[in-house]
C-alpha positions in Angstrom: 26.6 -52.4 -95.7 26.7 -56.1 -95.7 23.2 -56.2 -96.9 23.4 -53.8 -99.8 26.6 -55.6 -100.9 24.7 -58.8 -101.0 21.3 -57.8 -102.2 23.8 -56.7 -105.3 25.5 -59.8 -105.4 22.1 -61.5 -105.5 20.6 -59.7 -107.7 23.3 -59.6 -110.1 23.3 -64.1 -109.6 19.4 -63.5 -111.3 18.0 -64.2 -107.4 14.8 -61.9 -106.8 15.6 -59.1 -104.3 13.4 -56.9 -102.3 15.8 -55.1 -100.3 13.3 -53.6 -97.0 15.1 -51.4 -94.8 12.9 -49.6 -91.4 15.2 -46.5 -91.6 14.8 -43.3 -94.1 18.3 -43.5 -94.7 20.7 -46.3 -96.3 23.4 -48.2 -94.5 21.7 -48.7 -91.1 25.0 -48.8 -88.6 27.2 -47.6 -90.9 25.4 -44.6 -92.3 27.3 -41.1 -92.6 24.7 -38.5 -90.6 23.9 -35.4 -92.4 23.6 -32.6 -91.4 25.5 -31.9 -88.4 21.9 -31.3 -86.5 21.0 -34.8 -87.1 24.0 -35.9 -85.4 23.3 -33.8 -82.1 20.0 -34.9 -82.2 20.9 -38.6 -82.6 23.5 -38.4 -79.9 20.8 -36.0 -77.3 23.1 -33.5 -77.2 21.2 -29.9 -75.9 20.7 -27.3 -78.7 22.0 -27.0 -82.1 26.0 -27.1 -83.3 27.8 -23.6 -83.2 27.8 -21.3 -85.8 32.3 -21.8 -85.3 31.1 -25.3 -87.1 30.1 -23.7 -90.3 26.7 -25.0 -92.3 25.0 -28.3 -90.9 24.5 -29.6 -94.9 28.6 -29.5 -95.4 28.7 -32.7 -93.0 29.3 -36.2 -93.6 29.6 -37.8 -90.1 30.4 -41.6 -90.1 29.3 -43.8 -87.2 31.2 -46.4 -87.9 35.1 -45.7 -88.9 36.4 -47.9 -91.9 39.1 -47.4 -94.3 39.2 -49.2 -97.2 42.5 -51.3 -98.0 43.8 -50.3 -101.2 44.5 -53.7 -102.0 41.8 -55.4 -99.9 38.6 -57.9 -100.7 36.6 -54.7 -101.2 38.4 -53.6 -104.0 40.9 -56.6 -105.0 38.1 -59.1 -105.3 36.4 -56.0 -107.5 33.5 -55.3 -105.6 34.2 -52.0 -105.6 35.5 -52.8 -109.7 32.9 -51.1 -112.2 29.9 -51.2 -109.5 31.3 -47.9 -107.7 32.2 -45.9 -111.1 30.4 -42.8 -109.7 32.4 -42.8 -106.3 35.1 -40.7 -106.0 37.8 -42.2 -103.6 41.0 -40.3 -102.0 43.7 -41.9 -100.5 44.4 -41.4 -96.9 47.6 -39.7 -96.0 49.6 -41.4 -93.2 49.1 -44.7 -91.1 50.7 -44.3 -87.3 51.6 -46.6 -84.8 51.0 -45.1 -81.2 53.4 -45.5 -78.9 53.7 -43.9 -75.0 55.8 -41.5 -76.0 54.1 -40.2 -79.0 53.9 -42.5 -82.4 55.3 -42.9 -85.5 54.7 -43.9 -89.3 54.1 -47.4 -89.8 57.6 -48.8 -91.4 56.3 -51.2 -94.1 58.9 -51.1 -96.8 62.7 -52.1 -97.0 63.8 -48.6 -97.4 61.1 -47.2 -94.6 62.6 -49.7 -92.1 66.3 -48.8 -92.7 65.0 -45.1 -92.3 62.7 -45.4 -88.9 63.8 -44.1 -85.8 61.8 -46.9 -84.1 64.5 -49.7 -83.9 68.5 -49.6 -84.0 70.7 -50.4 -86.5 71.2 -54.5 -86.2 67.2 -54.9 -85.9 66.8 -52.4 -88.4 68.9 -55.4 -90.9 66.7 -58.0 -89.2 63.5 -56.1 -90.0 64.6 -55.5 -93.7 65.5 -59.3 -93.9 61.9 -60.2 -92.3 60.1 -57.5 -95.1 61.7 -59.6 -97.7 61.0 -62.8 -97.2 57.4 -62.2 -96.5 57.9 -60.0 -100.0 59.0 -63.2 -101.4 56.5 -65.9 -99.8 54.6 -67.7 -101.9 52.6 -70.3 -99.9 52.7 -72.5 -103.4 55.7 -72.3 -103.5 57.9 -74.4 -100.6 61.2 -72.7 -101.7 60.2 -69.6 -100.5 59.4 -70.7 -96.9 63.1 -71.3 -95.4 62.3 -74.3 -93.3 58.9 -72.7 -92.3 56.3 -74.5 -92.5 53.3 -72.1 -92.9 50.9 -74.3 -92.2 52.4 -75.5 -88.5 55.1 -72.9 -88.0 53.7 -69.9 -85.3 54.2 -66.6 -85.8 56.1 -66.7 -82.8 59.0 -69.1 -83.8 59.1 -66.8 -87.3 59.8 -63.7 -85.5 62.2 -65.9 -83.5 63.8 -66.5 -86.6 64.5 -63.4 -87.7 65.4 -62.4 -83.8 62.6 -59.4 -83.9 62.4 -57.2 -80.8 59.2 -56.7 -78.7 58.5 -53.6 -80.2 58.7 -54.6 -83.6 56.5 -57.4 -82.9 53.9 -54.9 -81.5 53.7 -53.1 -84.7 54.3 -56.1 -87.1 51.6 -57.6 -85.6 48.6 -55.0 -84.9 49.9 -51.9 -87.7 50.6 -54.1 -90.6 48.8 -57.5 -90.1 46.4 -55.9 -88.2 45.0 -57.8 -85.3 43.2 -56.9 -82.7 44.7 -59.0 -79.8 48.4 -61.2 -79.6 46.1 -64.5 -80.0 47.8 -64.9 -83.9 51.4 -65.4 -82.1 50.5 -68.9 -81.2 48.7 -69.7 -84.5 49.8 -71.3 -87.9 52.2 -68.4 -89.7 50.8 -68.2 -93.3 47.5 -65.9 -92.3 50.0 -63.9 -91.0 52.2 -63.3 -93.5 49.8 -62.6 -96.0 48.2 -59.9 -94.0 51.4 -58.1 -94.0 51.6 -58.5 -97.8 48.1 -57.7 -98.5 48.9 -54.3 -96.5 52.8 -53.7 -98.5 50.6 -54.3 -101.9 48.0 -52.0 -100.4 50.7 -49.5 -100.0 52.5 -50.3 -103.2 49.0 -49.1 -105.0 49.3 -45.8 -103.9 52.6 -44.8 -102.1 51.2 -42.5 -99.2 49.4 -45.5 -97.2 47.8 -48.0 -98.0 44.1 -47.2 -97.2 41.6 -45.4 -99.6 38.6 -43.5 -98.6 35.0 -42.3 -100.2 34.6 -38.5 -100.7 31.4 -37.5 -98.7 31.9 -40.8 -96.8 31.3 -44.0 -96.5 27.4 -43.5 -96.1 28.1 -43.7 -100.4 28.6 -47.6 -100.5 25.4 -49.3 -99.0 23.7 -46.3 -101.8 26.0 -47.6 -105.0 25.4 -51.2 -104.1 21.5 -50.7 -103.4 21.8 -48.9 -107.4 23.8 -52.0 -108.8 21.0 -54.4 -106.8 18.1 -52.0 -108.8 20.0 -52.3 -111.6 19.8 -56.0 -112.2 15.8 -56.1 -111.3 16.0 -55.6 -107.2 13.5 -53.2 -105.2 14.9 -51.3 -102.5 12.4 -50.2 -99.8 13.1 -47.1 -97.2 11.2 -46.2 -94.1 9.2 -49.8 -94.7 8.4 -51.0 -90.6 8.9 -54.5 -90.5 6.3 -56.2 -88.1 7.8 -60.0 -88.5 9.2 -62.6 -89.9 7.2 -64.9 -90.6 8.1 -68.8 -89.9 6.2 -72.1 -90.8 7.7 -75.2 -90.0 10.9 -73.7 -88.7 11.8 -72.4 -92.1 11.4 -68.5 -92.9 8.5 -68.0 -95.7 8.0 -64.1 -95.4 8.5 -60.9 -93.7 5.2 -59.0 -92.5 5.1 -55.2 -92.9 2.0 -52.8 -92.7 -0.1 -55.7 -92.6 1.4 -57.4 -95.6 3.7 -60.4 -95.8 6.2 -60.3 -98.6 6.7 -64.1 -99.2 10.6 -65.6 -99.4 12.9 -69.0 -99.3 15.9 -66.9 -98.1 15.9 -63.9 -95.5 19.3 -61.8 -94.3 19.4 -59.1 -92.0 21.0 -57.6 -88.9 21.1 -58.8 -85.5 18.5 -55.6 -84.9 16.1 -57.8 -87.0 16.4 -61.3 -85.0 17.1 -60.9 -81.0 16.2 -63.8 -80.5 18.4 -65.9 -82.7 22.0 -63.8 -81.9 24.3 -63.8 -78.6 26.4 -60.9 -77.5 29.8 -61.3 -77.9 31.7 -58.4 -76.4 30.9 -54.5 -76.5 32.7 -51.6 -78.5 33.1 -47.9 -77.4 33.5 -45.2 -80.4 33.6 -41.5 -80.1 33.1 -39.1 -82.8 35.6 -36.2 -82.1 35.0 -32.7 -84.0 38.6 -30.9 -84.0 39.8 -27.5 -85.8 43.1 -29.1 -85.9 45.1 -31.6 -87.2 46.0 -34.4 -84.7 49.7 -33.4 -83.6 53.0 -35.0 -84.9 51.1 -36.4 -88.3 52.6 -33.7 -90.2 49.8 -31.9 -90.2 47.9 -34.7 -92.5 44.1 -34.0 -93.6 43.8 -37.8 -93.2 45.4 -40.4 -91.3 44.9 -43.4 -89.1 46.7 -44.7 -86.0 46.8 -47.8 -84.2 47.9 -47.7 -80.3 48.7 -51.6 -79.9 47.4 -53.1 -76.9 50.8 -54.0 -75.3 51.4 -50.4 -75.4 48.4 -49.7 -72.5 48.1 -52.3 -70.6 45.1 -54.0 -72.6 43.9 -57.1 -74.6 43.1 -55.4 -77.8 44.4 -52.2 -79.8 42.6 -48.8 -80.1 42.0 -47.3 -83.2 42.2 -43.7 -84.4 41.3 -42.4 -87.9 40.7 -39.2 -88.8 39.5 -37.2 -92.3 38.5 -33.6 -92.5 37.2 -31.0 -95.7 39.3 -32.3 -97.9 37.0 -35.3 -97.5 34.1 -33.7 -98.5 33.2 -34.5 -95.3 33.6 -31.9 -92.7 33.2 -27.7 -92.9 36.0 -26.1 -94.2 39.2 -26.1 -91.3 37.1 -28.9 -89.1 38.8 -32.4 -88.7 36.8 -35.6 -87.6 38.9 -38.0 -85.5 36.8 -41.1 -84.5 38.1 -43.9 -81.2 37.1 -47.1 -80.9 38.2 -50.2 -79.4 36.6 -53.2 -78.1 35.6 -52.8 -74.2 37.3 -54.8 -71.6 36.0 -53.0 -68.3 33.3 -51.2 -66.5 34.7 -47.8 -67.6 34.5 -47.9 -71.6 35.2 -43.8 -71.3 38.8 -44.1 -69.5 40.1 -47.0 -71.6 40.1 -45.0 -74.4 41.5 -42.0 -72.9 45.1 -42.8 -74.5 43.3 -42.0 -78.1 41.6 -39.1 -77.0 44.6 -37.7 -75.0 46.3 -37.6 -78.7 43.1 -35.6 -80.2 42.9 -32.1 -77.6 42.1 -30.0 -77.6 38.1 -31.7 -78.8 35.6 -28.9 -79.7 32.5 -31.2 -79.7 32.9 -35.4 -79.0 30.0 -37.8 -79.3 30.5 -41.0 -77.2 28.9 -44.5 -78.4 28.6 -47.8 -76.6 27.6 -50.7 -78.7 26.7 -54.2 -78.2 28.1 -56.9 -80.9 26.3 -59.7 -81.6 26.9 -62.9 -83.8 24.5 -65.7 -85.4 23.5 -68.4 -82.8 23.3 -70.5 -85.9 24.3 -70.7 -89.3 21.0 -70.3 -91.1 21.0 -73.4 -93.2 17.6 -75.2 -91.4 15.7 -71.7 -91.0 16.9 -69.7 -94.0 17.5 -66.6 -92.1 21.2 -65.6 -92.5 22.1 -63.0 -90.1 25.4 -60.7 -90.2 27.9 -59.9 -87.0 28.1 -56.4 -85.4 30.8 -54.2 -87.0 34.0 -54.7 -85.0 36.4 -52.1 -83.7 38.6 -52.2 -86.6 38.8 -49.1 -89.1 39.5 -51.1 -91.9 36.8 -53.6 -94.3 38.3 -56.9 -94.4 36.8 -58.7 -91.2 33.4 -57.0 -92.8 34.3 -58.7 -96.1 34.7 -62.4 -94.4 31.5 -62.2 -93.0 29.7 -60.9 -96.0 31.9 -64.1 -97.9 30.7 -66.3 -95.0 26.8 -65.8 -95.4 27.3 -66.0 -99.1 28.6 -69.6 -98.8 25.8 -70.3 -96.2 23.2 -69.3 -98.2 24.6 -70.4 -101.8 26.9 -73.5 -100.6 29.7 -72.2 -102.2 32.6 -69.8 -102.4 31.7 -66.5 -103.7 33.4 -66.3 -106.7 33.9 -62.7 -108.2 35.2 -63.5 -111.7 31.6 -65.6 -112.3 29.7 -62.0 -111.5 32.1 -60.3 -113.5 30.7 -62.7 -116.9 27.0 -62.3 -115.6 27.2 -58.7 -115.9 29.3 -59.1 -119.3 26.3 -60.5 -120.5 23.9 -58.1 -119.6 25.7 -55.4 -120.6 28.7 -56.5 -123.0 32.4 -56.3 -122.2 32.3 -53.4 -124.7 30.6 -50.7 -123.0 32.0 -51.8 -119.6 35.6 -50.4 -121.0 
């Protein structure tokens, strides 16, 4: 996905774009498998899917989880804005925080934390104090911080402030802010606080949560953005081999395929493309879980996602839940798809995400992934090869959105700047028949 979204970004900045890809499919990683007998054969599994699983064609399998934030990069910075007007999206019905006891829905709004169940009455006034002054921060504006000092204040001392419980800080931190380990506690607040507004404004958008998802899956956004690259003069190749990149003088000049070399000053690709100039950097575990259920104690939600935070089982980092179904477009009619992940800490991938699968039985069919991530030994600027990081554990877009931000500043040597696109494709096509 990072590579379609920049060969349109490129293409649409009047750069040249041949966009060669070795698979018959777009989207590489993050490609939605269809049908279901491609997925069985992907993961080895013996024979073909029950006929209990309806027709192979009505399935849309994701191997990577993401969610898109209603308010996020992805669709705030309008990437998603008039390049994705054929994509249906539906909005995902419930975001749950695990707990060892069972979970709950996230509380993100004054009202939702006077109502939760999760904290007593005093905390519940602290909470709804917190809410509100993050509501009203305004890192321009220093009368909003009440002797905080975003830039030096922790997150830490803030919840200090506002006398927040552990538990609260559990799901503060990893269910709205969304991070991945407690290393933000001891860092500068203002990141922080924005990712909790960035999540209330997602919410705000919509009502129900605040993540959005593509019908027939997210296999649909490398395709819209390798149409937007063709639109403004790109070629997208499938099923093209590539044999290597070719180097002079330690600068990239071309990429060699079937004995030709298609000739370049800029190159980006995947770690799969450049072994030798990435490092591993941790490992994540996913499995695909095929239900004819919903998940329990979501009120019976088609869609939903849940976050088990790390404190909660013994861990470093959070596991992540998210689950869409038929209504999705997605799965065979009465079939749920509930895919795990979470970064590996131990020997035993399989029983540290047993907490998250535990909440899924009964499981009709699961398909179990270990993955390596890699990340860039360099930054690109002496060689010209740009490469992207390994998708994370996460189930939302925005850490996917920084890197694709991050090479576009490497390559270009400056911030992407959205609004700029917006008046190259005005004058392409007019501001008229974009209304």
């Amino acid at each position: 996905l990072q590579e379609c979204i920049l060969s349109g970004i490129m293409s649409v900045n009047g750069k040249k774009v041949l966009h060669m890809d070795r698979n018959s499919y777009y989207g590489g990683e993050s490609a939605s498998i269809t049908p279901l007998e491609d997925l069985y054969k992907r993961f080895n599994l013996p024979g073909t899917p029950p006929e209990s699983m309806g027709r192979g064609r009505d399935w849309n399998v994701d191997l990577i989880p993401k969610f898109l934030m209603a308010n996020g990069q992805l669709v705030k910075d309008g990437w998603m804005d008039g390049w994705m007007d054929d994509l249906d999206f539906k909005v995902i019905e419930g975001s749950f925080d695990g707990w060892m006891d069972g979970w709950m829905d996230v509380p993100s709004t004054e009202a939702e934390a006077l109502a939760s169940s999760l904290m007593g009455l005093f905390e519940k006034r602290r909470f709804r104090k917190f809410l509100v002054y993050v509501a009203n921060f305004d890192e321009n504006d220093s009368r909003t911080f009440e002797g905080v000092d975003p830039k030096k204040t922790t997150m830490r001392d803030v919840y200090k402030k506002f006398d927040l419980g552990q538990d609260v800080i559990d799901f503060t931190g990893h269910a709205l802010a969304l991070y991945r380990t407690d290393d933000y506690l001891d860092q500068p607040c203002q990141e922080t606080i924005n990712r909790i507004k960035l999540y209330s404004e997602s919410l705000a958008r919509y009502g129900k949560s605040p993540y959005l998802y593509p019908l027939y899956g997210l296999g649909e956004l490398p395709q819209g953005f390798a149409r937007l690259s063709a639109i403004y003069g790109g070629t997208y190749m499938l099923n093209k081999p590539i044999e290597e990149i070719v180097i002079e003088n330690g600068k990239v000049v071309g990429v060699k395929s079937e004995g030709e070399v298609a000739r370049c000053k800029q190159l980006i690709c995947d770690p799969s493309y450049v072994s030798d100039r990435v490092t591993k950097v941790g490992q994540v575990i996913r499995v695909i879980c095929i239900l004819s259920h919903p998940i329990k104690n979501t009120n019976d939600a088609n869609s939903c996602q849940i976050i088990i935070p790390q404190n909660q089982v013994n861990r470093k980092s959070d596991i992540y839940v998210c689950m869409i179904s038929s209504a999705h477009n997605v799965a065979a009619q009465g079939k749920y798809i509930a895919i795990a992940s979470t970064t590996v800490e131990t020997a035993e991938p399989e029983k540290e995400i047993k907490p998250a699968l535990e909440l899924l039985e009964p499981i009709e069919q699961k398909f179990v992934s270990i993955s390596d991530l890699y990340a860039p030994t360099d930054l690109g600027t002496e060689s010209q090869i740009f490469i992207s990081r390994t998708y994370d554990a996460t189930t939302h877009f925005e850490t996917t959105c920084d890197d694709i931000k991050n090479i576009y500043k490497r390559m270009m040597g400056s911030e992407f700047d959205f609004e700029e696109m917006k008046r190259k494709k005005n004058d392409i096509y007019g501001e008229e028949e974009q209304q």
